[in-house]
C-alpha positions, 0 to 999 in steps of 0.5 A, spaced: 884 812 881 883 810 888 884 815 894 885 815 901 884 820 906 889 819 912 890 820 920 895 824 923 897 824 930 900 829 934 904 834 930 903 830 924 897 833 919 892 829 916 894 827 909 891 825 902 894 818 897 892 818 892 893 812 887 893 808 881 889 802 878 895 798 881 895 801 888 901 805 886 902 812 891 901 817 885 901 823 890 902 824 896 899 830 900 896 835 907 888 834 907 889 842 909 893 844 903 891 845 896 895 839 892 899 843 886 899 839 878 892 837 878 894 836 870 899 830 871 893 826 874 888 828 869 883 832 875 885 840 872 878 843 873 876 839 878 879 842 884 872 845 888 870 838 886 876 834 889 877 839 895 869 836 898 870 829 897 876 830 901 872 834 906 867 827 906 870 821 906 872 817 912 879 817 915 883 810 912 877 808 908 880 807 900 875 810 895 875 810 887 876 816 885 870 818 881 870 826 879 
């Protein structure tokens, strides 16, 4: 799986993709909100984890997500 880490402007947040082998948006949701239904994507548990490499990666950087 791949993530990307996406600007907002203005009144619009900034905003997490995560996706698959393929490039196909997986999950789609604000950096500054808990993302829910870790366990359809195989990262229950990981949470602490998937919350600092949010907080570490560039904006509109694609990154194999590796936890």
């Amino acid at each position: 799986m791949y993530i990307i880490k996406v600007k907002g402007k203005a009144k619009i947040p900034d905003y997490i993709q995560i996706r698959d082998e393929n490039f196909v948006l997986v999950a789609y949701f604000r950096a500054d909100r808990p993302m829910k239904n870790l366990e359809k994507f195989g990262l229950e548990g990981k949470e602490e984890e998937l919350e600092a490499l949010i907080n570490q990666i560039p904006f509109g950087k694609l990154q194999k997500l590796e936890l």
